[in-house]
C-alpha positions in Angstrom: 67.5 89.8 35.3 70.2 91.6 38.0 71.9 94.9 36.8 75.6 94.1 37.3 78.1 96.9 38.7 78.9 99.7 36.5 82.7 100.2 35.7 82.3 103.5 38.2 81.1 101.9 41.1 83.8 99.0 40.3 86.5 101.6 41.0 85.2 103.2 43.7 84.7 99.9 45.7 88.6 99.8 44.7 89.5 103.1 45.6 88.0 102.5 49.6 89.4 99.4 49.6 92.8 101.3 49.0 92.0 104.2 51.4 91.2 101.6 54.3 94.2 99.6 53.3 96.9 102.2 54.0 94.9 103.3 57.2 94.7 99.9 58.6 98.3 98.8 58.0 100.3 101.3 59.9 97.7 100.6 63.1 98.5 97.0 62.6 102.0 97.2 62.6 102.3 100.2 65.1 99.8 97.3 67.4 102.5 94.6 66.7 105.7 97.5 67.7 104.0 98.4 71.2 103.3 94.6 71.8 106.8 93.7 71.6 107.9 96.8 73.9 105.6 95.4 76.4 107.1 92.1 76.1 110.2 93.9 76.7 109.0 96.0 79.8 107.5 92.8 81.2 110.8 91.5 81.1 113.1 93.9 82.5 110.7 94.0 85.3 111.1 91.1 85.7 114.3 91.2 85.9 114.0 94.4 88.7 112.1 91.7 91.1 114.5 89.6 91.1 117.7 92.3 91.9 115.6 93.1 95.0 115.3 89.8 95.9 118.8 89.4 95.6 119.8 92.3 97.7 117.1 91.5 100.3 119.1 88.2 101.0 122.5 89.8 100.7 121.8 93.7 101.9 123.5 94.5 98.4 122.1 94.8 94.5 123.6 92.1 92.2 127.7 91.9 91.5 128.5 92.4 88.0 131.5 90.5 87.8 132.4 87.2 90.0 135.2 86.0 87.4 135.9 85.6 84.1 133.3 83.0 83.4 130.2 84.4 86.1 128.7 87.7 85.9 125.3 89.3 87.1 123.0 87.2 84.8 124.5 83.5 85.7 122.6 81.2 87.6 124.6 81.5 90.5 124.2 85.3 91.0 120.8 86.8 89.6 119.5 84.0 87.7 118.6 82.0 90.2 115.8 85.2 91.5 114.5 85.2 88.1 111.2 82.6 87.5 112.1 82.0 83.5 115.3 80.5 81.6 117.3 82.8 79.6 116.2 81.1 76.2 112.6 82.5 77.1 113.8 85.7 78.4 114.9 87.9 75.6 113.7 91.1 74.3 111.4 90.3 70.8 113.4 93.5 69.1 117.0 91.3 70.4 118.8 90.3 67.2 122.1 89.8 67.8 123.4 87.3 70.7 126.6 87.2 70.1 127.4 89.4 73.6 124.2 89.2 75.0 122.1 86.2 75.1 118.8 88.3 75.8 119.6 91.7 74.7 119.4 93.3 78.4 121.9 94.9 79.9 122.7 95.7 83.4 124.4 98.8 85.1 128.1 98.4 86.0 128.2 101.8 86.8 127.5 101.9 90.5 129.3 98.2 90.8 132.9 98.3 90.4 134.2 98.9 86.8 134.2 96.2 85.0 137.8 97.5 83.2 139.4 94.6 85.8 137.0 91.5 84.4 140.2 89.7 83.7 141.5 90.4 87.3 139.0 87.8 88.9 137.8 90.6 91.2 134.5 90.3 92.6 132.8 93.7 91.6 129.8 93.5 95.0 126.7 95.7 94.3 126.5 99.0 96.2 124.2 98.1 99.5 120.4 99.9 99.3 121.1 102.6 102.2 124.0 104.6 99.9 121.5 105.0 97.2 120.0 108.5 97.3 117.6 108.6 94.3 116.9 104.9 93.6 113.8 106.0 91.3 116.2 108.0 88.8 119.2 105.4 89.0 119.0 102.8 85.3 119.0 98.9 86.5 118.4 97.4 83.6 118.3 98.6 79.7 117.8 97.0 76.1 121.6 96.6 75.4 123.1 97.5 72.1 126.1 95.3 71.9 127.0 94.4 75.1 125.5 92.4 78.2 127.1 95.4 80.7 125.8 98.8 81.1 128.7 102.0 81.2 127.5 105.4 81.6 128.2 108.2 80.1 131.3 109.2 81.6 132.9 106.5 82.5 136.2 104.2 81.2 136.9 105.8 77.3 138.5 102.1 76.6 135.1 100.7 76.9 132.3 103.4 77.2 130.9 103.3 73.8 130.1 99.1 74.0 127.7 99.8 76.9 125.0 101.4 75.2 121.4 100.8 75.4 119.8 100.2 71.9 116.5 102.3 71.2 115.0 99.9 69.1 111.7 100.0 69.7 110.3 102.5 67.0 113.6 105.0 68.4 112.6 104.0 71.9 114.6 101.6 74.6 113.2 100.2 77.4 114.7 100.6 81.2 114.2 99.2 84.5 114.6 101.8 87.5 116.1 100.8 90.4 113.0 101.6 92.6 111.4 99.1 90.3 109.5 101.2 88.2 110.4 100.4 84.2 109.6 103.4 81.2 110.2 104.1 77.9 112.5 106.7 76.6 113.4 108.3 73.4 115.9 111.0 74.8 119.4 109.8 73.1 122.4 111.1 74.0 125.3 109.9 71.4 128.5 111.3 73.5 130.2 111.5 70.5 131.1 107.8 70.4 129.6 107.2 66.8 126.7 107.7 64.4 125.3 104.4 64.8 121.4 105.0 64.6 118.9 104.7 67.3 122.0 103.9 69.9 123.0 106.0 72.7 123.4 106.7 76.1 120.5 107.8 78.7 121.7 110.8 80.2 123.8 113.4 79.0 126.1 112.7 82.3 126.5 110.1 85.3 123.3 110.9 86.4 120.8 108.4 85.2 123.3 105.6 86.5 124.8 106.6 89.7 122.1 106.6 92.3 124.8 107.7 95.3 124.4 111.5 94.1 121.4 113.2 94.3 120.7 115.9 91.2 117.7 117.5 91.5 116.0 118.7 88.5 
C-alpha cells in the first residue's frame, strides 16, 4: 500500500506554488506591456516611411492641415503612403477615439500652426534642406487627446491638447524624423495640469523644431 502526502509536504507543494505564482505573473504581464509598445513602435514607423515618401514626391514633409475636413492622416495627404487602413493602425494602449482614430499624433510644430484650422489655409510641411537636426526633431507620438502634436511653447489657447500620452508602463512612443523611433519616459508637464502619465517631450521647442540646432 502507497504512503499518501503528509499534511507538511501538502503545504509546502502550496507554498512554491505561491512563490512561482507571484514571480511568474508580473513577467507575464510585463511580456504582454513590451509587446504592445512594439506594436506601437512598429506602427509609428510605419508611419515615418510613409512621411518620407511623401516628401520624396513633393520635396516637403506632410501638411497638417488642408481644410476643415482633411488633415495629415486623410487619404489624400499621408494615408495614401501608408500600406494599412486606419482601423488596423492604432496603438493597442489607444482607448479613446473620440479625437484620434489611432491614438498617433503628428507634429504641427514645424507646419504652420494649426490655431487657423478654420481659415481653410493649407499649413505645407517645411521642405527636408531647412531641417538641421532631423534625428532630434518628434514626427510622430502616442497622442493624449488630440490627433495634432504642439510643443512646448507654442499657442497657450491650445498647447495643453497636443500632448503625447506615456502610456505604456509611464513610457510613450515617438517616431524621429530621421526615421529612427524610441521610447521615452522623461515628462515634462509645463504646468498645464496634473493629469498622470501625460506631458510634453522637451522641456522647450527643442524636441519639435528641427530648423534650430541645440547641441547638447
Amino acid at each position: 500500500m502507497k504512503k499518501g502526502f503528509s499534511l507538511i509536504e501538502i503545504l509546502a507543494v502550496i507554498a512554491i506554488v505561491g512563490i512561482l505564482t507571484s514571480v511568474l505573473v508580473p513577467v507575464i504581464s510585463g511580456g504582454y506591456a513590451h509587446s504592445k509598445t512594439a506594436v506601437c513602435k512598429n506602427m509609428q514607423r510605419q508611419l515615418v516611411v510613409a512621411g518620407a515618401a511623401y516628401q520624396n514626391d513633393h520635396n516637403a514633409f506632410p501638411p497638417s492641415v488642408v481644410s476643415m475636413f482633411e488633415h495629415w492622416d486623410s487619404e489624400t495627404v499621408l494615408w495614401q503612403y501608408v500600406g494599412n487602413t486606419k482601423e488596423t493602425m492604432v496603438c493597442p494602449e489607444h482607448y479613446d477615439d473620440q479625437f484620434s482614430t489611432t491614438g498617433f499624433n503628428y507634429n504641427t510644430s514645424f507646419l504652420g500652426d494649426e490655431y487657423i484650422i478654420g481659415s481653410g489655409a493649407l499649413l505645407k510641411g517645411v521642405v527636408p534642406s531647412s531641417c538641421s537636426h532631423p534625428a532630434q526633431c518628434a514626427m510622430f507620438g502616442d497622442g493624449f487627446d488630440n490627433k495634432f502634436m504642439r510643443s512646448t511653447l507654442s499657442n497657450l489657447s491650445t498647447r495643453c491638447g497636443g500632448r503625447q500620452a506615456f502610456r505604456h508602463n509611464h513610457f510613450t512612443v515617438v517616431g524621429w524624423l530621421d526615421g529612427h523611433v524610441t521610447a521615452q519616459d522623461k515628462k515634462f508637464n509645463n504646468n498645464c495640469d496634473n493629469v498622470p502619465d501625460v506631458g510634453f517631450l522637451s522641456n522647450d521647442d527643442s524636441a519639435y523644431d528641427p530648423r534650430t540646432l541645440t547641441l547638447y
